[in-house]
C-alpha positions in Angstrom: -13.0 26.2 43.0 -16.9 24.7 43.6 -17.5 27.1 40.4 -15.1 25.6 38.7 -15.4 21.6 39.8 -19.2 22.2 38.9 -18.8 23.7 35.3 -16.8 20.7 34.3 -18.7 18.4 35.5 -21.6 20.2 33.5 -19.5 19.8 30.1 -18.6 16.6 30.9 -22.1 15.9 30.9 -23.4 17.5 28.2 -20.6 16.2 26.0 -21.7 12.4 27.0 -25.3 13.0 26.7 -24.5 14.5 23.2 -24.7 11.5 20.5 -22.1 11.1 18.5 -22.7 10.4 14.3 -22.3 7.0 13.0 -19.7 6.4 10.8 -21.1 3.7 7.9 -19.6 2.5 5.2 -21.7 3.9 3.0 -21.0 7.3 3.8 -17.1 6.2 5.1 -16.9 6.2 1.1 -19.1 8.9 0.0 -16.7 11.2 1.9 -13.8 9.6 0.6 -14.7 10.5 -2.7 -15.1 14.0 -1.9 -12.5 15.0 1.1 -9.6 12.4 0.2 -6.8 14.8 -0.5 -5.6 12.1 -3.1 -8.9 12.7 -4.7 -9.1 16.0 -4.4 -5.6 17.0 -6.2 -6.4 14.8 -8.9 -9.2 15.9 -9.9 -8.0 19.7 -10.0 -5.3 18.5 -12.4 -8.0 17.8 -15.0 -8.8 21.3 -15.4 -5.4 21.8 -16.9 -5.5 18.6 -19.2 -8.6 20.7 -20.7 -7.3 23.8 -21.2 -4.1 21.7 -23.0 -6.9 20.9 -25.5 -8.0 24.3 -25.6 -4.6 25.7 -26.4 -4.4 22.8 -29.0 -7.4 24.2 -31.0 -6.4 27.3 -30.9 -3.0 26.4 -33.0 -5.4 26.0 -36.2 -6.4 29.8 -35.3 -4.7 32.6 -36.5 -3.4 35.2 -33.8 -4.8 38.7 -33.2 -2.7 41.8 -31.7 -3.0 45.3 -31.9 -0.4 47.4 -31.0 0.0 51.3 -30.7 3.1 53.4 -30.7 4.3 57.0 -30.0 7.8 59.1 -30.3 9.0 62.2 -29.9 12.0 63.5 -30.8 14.2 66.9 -30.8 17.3 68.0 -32.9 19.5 70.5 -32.2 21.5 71.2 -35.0 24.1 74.0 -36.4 23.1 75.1 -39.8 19.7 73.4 -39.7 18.3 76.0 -42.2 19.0 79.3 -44.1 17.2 82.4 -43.5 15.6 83.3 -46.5 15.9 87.2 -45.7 19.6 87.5 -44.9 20.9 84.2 -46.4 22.8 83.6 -43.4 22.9 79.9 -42.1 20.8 79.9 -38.7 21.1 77.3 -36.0 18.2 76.0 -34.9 16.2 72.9 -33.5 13.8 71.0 -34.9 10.8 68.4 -32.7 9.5 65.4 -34.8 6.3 63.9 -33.5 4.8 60.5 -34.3 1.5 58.3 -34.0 1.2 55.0 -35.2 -1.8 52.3 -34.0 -2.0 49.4 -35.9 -3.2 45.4 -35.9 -1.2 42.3 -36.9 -2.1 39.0 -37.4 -0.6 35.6 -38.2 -2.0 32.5 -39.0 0.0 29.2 -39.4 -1.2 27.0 -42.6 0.9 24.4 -42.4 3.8 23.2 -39.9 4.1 19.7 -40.6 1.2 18.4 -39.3 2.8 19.4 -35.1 -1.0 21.2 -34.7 -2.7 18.1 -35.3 -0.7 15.2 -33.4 -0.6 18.1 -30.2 -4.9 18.8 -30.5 -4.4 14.4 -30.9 -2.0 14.2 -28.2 -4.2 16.9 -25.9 -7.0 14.4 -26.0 -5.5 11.6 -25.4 -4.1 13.1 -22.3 -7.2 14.4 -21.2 -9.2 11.0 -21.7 -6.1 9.4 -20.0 -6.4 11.6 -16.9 -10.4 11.0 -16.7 -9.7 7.2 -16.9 -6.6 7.8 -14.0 -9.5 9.5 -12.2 -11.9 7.2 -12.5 -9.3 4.6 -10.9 -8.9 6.5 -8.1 -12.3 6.3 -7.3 -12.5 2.6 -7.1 -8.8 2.4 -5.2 -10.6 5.0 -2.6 -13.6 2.6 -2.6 -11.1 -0.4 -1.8 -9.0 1.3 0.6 -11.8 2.8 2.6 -13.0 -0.8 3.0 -10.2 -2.1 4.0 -9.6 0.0 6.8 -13.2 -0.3 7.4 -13.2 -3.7 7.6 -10.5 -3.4 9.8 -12.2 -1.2 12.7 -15.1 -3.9 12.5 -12.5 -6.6 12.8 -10.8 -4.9 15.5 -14.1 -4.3 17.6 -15.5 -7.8 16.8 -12.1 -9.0 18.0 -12.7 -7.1 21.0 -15.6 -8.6 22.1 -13.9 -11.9 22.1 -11.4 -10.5 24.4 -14.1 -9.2 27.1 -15.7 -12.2 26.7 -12.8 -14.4 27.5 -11.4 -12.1 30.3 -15.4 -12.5 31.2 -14.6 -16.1 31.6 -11.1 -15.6 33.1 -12.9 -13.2 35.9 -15.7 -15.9 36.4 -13.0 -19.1 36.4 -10.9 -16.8 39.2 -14.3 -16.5 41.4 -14.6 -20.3 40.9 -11.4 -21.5 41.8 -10.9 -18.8 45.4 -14.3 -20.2 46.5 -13.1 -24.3 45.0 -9.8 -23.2 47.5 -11.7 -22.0 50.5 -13.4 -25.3 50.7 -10.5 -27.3 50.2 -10.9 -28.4 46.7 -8.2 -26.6 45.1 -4.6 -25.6 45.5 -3.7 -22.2 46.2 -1.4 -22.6 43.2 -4.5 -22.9 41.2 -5.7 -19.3 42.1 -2.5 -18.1 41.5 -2.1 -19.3 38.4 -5.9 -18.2 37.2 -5.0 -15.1 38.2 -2.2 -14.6 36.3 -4.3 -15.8 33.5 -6.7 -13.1 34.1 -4.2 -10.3 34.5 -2.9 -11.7 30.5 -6.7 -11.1 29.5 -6.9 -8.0 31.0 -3.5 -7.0 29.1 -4.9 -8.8 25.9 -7.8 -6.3 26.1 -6.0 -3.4 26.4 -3.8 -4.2 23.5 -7.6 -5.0 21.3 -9.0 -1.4 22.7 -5.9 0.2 21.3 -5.6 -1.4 18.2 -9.0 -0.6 17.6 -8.5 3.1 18.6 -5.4 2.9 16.0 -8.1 1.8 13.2 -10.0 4.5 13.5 -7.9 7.5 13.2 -6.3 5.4 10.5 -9.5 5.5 8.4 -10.7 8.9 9.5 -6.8 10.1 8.4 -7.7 8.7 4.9 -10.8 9.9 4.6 -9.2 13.5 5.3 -11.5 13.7 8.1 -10.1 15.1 11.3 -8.9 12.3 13.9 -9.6 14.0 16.8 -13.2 13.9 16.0 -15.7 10.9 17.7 -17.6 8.6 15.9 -19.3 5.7 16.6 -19.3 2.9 14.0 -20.9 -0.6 13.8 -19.5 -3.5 14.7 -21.5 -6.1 13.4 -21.3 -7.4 9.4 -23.7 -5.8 6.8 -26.1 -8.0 4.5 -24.1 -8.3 2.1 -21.2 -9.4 4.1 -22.8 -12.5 5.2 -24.3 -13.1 2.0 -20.5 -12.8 0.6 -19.3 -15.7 3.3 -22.5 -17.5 2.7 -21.7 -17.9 -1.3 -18.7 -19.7 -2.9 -17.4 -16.7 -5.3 -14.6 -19.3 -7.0 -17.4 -21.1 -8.7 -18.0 -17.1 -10.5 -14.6 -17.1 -11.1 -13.0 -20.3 -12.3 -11.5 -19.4 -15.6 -8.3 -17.4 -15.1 -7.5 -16.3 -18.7 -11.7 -15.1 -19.4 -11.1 -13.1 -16.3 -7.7 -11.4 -17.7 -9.4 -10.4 -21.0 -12.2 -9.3 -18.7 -9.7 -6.9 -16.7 -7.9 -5.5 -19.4 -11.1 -4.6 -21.1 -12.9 -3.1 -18.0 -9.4 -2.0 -16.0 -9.5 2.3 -16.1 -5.4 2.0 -15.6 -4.9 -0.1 -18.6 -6.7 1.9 -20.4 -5.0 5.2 -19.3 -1.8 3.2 -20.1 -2.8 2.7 -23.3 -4.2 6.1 -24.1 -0.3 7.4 -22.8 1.3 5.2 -25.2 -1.0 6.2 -28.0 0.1 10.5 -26.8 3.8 9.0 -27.0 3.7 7.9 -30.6 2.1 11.8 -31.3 5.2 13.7 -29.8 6.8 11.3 -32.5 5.0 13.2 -35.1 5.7 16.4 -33.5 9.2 16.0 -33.2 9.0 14.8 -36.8 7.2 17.9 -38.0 10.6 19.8 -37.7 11.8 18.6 -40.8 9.1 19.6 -42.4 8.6 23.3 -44.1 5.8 26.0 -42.7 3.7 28.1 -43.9 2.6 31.1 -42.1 0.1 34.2 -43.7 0.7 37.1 -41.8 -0.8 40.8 -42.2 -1.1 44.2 -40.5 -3.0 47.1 -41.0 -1.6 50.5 -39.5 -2.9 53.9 -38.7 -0.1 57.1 -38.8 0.5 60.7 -38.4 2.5 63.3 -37.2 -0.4 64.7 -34.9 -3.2 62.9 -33.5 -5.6 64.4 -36.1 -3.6 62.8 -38.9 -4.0 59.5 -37.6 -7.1 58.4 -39.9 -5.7 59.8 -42.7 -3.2 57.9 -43.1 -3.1 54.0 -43.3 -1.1 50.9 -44.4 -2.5 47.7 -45.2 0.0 44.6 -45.4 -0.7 41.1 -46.6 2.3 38.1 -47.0 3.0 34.9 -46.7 6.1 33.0 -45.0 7.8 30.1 -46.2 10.2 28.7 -44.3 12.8 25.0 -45.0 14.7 23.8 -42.6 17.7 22.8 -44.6 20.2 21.8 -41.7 19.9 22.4 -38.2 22.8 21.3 -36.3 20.9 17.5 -35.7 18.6 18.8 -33.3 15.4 17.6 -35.0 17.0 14.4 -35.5 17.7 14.2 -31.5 14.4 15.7 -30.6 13.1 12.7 -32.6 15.3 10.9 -31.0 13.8 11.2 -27.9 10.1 11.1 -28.6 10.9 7.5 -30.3 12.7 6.4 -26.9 9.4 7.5 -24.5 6.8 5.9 -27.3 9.3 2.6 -26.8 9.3 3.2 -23.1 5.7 3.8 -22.7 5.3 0.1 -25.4 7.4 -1.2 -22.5 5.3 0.0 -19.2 2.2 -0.8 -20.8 3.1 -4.5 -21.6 4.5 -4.7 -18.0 1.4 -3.3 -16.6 -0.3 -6.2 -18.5 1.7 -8.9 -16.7 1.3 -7.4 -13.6 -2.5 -7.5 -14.0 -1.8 -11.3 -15.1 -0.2 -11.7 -11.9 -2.5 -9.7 -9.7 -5.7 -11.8 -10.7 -3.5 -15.0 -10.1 -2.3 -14.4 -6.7 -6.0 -12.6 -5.6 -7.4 -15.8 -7.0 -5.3 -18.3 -4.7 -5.6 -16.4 -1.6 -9.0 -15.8 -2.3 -9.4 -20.0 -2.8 -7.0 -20.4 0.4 -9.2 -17.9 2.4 -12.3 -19.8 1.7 -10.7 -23.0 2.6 -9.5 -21.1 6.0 -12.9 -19.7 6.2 -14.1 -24.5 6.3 -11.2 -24.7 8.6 -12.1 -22.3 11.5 -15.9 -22.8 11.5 -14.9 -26.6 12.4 -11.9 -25.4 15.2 -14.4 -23.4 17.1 -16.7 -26.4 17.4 -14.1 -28.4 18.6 -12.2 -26.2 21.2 -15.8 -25.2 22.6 -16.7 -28.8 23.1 -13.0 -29.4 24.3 -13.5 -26.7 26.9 -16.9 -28.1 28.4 -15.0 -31.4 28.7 -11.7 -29.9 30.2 -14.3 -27.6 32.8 -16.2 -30.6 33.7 -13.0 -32.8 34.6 -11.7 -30.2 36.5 -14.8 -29.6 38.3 -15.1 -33.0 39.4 -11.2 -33.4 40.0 -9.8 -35.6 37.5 -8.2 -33.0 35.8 -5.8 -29.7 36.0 -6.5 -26.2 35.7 -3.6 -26.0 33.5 -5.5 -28.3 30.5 -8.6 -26.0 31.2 -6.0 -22.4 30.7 -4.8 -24.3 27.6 -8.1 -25.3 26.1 -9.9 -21.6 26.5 -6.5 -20.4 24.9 -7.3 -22.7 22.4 -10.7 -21.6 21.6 -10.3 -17.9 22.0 -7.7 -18.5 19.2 -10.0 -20.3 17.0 -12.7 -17.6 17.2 -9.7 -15.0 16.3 -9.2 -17.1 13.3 -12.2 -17.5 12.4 -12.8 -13.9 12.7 -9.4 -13.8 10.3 -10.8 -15.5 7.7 -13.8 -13.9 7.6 -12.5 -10.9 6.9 -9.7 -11.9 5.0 -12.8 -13.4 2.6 -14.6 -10.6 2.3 -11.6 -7.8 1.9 -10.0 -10.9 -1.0 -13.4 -11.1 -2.6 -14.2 -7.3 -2.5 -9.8 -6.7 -4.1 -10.6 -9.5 -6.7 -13.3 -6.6 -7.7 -10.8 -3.7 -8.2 -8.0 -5.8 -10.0 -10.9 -7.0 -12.1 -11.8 -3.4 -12.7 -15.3 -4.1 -12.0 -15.4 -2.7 -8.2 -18.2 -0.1 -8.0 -17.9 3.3 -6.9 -20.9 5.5 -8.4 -23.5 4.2 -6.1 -21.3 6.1 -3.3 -20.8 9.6 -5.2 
């Protein structure tokens, strides 16, 4: 049992003494851009966009087989021949034997121009994948800051907590030694220490919403949660220089920005790229009432025995015209359709338009409503902390209640969770107003 006790005392040990890898936000998104399983599925579906292309060059190619055949055969047969000695008619059997090798190819000249809207249609598709790819890369970017942001917020947020049970723990020391001499109610310590027992609770709740954070962004970054890492929890550089600048002044003219997004957005390209591969499969399904042309030719090698083979050959040229004169309407209806996904796809893409429209709106007045929070919050700390030395003071001299002084720290602790809100809530609006502008970076991070 000592054995036992002391070995796990050992690991214990050695597991605390071992440090454990920091978890920046730097390379939080370098490995979402290489583990997210998102990512990672996305990008394997690229390799069969190119090999779409492939196969669409290779319908201007003509076709290459060979093929080689052999039969044997036996007749039994009454009468088969007459014996030239006796006349008589002799049953008999008779074993055929045949060789054949031989190559064929075919090469389509014309099929109503299908061969070039599907190579047209191929590329588009494949561009329009790249540019969905290269989305995904900045919507990793933005996500993995969000959640980011969030474990920073979270362990920010719990420092305030330990610093306000930190004052409820202090206040409770205060008030049992105010009550021992007489200058406060036993009511008082009662009530302080249920006051500390709520900041005790609100820091459990904080530790465990910051715990939550974590395997949340580790879960996203495909990274296993049941791994430990440390990360900061203090703002970056450019964090405070994003709360120390007024980003509406950058961004004041709503429509410039639109025209911006739709230029530099990767989706709306992709969307566009899709509705351009829609009006193809128009032509293709078009092509159908068109005629083809197809050369075709073989070249053959026979015999009875395998000796004979090279003596014998057969070379074939032609050429294949064929008209579709009436095919039951199923062109018609395969045209049909193709004209109903281009009007579709006309239809998604405009939408996707509006909802960019409505995107850069909205990020724009939360964005100018955070900033104004951002004022707001700055000032409410400066007042609830002046508010508390007054309420502390009263009390200490007498003149006023512990109740007003529970109230007032309330008060401030809320006003530095809002202010840590807003700060946040500014620097995640500013850092989305970047992705729906299309302009959010991601290659610094590959």
């Amino acid at each position: 049992m000592r054995l036992i006790i002391t070995t796990l005392f050992t690991v214990l040990i050695s597991a605390s003494i071992i440090p454990q890898e920091k978890l920046t936000l730097e390379k939080a998104i370098n490995i979402a851009l290489h583990k997210n399983t998102t990512y990672l599925k996305s990008s394997n579906q690229i390799e069969s966009f190119e090999s779409e292309v492939q196969a669409a060059y290779g319908n201007f190619l003509p076709t290459l087989g060979a093929n080689a055949n052999w039969q044997w055969s036996k007749t039994d047969q009454q009468g088969l021949y007459v014996d030239p000695n006796t006349g008589q008619v002799v049953d008999g059997s008779q074993q055929l034997r045949s060789y054949n090798l031989g190559l064929r190819t075919n090469w389509t000249l014309f099929d109503g121009l299908a061969n070039l809207a599907t190579l047209s249609r191929s590329k588009d598709e494949l561009e329009s994948a790249q540019l969905t790819l290269e989305r995904l890369k900045q919507d990793l970017v933005y996500q993995t800051m969000t959640l980011y942001y969030q474990v920073v917020y979270s362990a920010q947020l719990l420092n305030v907590k330990k610093d306000d049970l930190k004052w409820n723990e202090k206040n409770l020391e205060t008030i049992k030694e105010r009550s021992r001499l007489g200058a406060a109610t036993l009511a008082d310590v009662y009530q302080q220490e249920v006051a500390k027992g709520n900041a005790e609770l609100e820091l459990i709740r904080t530790e465990n919403q910051l715990e939550l954070a974590k395997k949340d962004l580790l879960f996203y970054l495909g990274i296993d949660v049941l791994e430990e890492f440390t990360f900061t929890d203090t703002l970056t550089s450019i964090d405070s220089e994003i709360l120390n600048s007024n980003l509406l002044t950058d961004y004041q003219d709503i429509s410039e920005l639109v025209t911006d997004a739709l230029n530099q957005r990767y989706d709306y390209k992709s969307a566009m790229l899709n509705y351009e591969s829609t009006k193809e499969s128009v032509t293709i399904a078009q092509s159908g009432h068109w005629p083809s042309l197809v050369a075709s030719g073989n070249y053959s090698w026979f015999g009875t025995t395998v000796s004979e083979i090279d003596e014998n050959r057969n070379l074939q040229f032609g050429l294949s015209l064929n008209v579709p004169l009436f095919l039951g309407w199923s062109v018609s209806n395969q045209v049909q359709l193709a004209e109903v996904l281009s009007k579709n796809s006309a239809i998604e893409l405009s939408d996707l338009e509006r909802e960019i429209k409505k995107e850069i709106k909205t990020n724009f007045l939360d964005l100018q409503a955070s900033q104004k929070a951002l004022v707001v919050s700055e000032k409410n700390i400066s007042a609830a902390r002046e508010t508390l030395k007054i309420e502390e003071e009263k009390y200490a001299l007498g003149s006023g209640k512990l109740l007003d002084v529970l109230i007032v720290n309330s008060r401030y602790t809320t006003a530095l969770t809002d202010l840590l809100n807003s700060q946040f809530s500014y620097i995640v609006l500013s850092q989305k107003l970047k992705y729906n502008l299309g302009t959010l970076d991601y290659k610094n991070y590959e």
